[in-house]
Backbone bond lengths (Angstrom), bond angles and torsions (degrees), N, CA, C in turn:
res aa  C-N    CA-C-N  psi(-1)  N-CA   C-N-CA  omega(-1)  CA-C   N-CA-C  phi
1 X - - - 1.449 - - 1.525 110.34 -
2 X 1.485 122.71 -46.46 1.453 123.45 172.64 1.442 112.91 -67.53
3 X 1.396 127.52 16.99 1.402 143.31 -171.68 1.302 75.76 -102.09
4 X 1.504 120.96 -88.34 1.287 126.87 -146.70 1.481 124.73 -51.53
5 X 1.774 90.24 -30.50 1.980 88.55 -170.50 1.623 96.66 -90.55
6 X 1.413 118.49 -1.72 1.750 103.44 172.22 1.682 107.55 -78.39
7 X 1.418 134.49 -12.31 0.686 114.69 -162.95 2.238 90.60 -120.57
8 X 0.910 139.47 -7.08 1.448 132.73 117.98 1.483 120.20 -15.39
9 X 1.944 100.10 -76.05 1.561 99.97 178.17 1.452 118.49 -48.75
10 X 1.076 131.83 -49.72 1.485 147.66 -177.47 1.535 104.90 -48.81
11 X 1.093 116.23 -49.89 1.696 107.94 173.89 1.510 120.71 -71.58
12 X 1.714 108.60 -29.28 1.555 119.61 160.54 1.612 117.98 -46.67
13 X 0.934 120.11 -59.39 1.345 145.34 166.07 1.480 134.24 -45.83
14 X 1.676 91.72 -24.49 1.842 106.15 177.40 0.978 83.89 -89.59
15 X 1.297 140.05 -72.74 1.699 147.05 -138.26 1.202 120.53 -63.85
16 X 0.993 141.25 -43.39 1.863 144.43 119.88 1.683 101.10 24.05
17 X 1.449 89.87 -80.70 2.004 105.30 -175.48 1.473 99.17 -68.97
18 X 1.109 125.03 -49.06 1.849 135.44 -149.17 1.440 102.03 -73.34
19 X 1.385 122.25 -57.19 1.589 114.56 164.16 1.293 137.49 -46.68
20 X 1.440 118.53 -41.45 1.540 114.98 -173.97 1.270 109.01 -79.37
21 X 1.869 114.74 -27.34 1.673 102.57 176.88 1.388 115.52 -77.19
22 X 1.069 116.08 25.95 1.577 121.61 -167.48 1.877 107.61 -101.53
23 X 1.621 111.72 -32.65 1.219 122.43 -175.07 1.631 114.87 -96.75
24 X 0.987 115.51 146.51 1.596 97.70 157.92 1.612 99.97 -80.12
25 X 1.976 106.45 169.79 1.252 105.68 177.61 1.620 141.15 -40.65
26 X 1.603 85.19 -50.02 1.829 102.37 -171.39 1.639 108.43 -57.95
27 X 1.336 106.81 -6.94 1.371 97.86 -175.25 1.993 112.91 -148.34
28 X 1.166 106.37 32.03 0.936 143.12 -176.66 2.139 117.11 -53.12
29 X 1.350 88.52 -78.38 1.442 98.73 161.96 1.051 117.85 -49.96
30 X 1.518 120.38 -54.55 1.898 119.21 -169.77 1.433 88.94 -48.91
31 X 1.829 98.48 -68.12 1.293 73.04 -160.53 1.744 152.98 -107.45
32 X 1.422 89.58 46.18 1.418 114.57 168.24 1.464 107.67 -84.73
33 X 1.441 112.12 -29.77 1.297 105.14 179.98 1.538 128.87 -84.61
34 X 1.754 105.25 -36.90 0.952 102.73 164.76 2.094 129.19 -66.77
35 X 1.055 103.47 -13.81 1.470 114.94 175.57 1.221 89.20 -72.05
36 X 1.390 134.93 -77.16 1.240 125.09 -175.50 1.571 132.26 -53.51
37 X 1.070 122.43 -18.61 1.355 123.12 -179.35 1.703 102.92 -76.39
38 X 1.325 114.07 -45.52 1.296 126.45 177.37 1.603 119.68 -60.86
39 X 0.864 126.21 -32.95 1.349 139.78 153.38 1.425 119.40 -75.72
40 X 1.274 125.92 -0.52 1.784 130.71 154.55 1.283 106.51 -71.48
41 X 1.866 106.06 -35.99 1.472 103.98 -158.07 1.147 97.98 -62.58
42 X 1.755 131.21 -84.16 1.330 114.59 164.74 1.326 138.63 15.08
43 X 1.471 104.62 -75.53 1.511 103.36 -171.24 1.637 104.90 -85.66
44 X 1.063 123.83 -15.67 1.782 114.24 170.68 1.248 103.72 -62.51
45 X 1.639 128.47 -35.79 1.082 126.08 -173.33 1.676 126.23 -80.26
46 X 1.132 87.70 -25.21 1.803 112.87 -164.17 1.689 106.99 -70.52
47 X 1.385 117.87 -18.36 1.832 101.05 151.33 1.770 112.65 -61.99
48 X 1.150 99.43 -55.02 1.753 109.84 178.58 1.274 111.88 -32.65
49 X 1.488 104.58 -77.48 1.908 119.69 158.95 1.443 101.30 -10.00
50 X 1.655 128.00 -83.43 1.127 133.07 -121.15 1.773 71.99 -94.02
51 X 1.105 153.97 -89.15 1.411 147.32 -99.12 1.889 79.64 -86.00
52 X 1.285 128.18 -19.40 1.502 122.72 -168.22 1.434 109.59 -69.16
53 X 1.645 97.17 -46.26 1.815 113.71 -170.23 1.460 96.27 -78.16
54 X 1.355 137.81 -35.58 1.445 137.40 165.16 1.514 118.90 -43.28
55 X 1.014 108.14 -30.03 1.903 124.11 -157.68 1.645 92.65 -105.58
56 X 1.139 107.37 -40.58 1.809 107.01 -174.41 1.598 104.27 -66.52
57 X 1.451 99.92 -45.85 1.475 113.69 178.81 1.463 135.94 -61.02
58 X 1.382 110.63 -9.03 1.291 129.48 162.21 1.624 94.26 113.85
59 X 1.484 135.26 -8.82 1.177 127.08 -163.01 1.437 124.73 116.48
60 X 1.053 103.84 -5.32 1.732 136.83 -174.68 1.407 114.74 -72.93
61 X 1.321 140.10 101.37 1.827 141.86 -177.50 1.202 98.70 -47.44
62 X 1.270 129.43 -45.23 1.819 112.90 -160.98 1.662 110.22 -52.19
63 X 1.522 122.79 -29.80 1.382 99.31 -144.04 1.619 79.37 -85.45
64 X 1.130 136.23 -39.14 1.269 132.80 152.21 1.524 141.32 -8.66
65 X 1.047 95.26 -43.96 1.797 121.62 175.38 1.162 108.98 -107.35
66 X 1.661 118.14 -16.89 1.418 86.80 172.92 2.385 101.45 -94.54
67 X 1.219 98.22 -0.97 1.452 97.83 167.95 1.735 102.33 -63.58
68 X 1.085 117.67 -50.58 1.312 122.64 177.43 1.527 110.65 -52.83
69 X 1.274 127.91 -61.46 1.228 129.38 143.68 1.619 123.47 24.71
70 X 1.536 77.34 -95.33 1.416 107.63 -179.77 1.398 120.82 -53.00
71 X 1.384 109.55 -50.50 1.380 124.00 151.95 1.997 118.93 -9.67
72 X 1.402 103.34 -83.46 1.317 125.33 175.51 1.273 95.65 -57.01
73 X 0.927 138.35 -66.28 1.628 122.88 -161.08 0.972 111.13 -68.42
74 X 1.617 144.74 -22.75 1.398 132.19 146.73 0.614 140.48 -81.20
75 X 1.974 125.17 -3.37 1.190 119.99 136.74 1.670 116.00 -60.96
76 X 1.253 139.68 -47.88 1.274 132.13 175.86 1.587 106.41 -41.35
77 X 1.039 122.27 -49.37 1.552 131.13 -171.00 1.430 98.97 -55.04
78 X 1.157 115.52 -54.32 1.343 123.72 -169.77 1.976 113.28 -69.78
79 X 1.130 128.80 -24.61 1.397 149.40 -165.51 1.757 95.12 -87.65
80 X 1.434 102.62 -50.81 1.811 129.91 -158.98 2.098 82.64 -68.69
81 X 0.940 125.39 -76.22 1.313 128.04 -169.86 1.616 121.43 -93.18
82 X 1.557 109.69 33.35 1.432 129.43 150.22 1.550 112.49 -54.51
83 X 0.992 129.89 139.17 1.639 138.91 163.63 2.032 119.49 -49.02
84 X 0.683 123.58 138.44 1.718 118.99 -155.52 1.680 73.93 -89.97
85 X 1.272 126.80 149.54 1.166 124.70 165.82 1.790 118.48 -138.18
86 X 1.526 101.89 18.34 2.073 99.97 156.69 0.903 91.91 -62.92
87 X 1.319 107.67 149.00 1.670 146.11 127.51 1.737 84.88 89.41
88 X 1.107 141.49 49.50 1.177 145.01 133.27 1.745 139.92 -75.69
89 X 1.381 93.06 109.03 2.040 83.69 -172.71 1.342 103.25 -83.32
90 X 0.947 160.32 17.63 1.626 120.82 130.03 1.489 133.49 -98.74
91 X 1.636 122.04 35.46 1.109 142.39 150.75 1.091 108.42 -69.48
């Protein structure tokens, strides 16, 4: 379990830096915020998610984890085809 939430924290911890180089300035806040608000939705939802696919599943963790799964790999997807942003002037 202390496996799992170090690597939670670790994505907490990128995103700090990983969001703001994502905007230029003038629009910066929106949209740090709106990236982030949208990605609450998810996870506000994602106990719901998981206890549904658990219950469909007969009671079984995988279908659960693999919601989690899925999770990470579209965040990776999403990280993987971010915009390169050295040597950019409106950062």
């Amino acid at each position: 379990m202390t496996a799992f939430y170090l690597i939670v924290m670790a994505g907490n911890v990128v995103q700090a830096a990983f969001y703001p180089e994502l905007f230029p300035a003038h629009v910066r806040l929106t949209g740090v915020s709106v990236a982030t608000q949208c990605g609450l939705i998810v996870v506000g939802f994602s106990p719901v998610i998981y206890s549904a696919l658990t219950s469909a599943a007969g009671g079984t963790w995988l279908a659960g984890w693999g919601f989690a799964a899925a999770c990470w790999v579209a965040a990776a997807a999403a990280a993987w085809s971010a915009p390169e942003t050295a040597g950019r002037d409106d950062v």
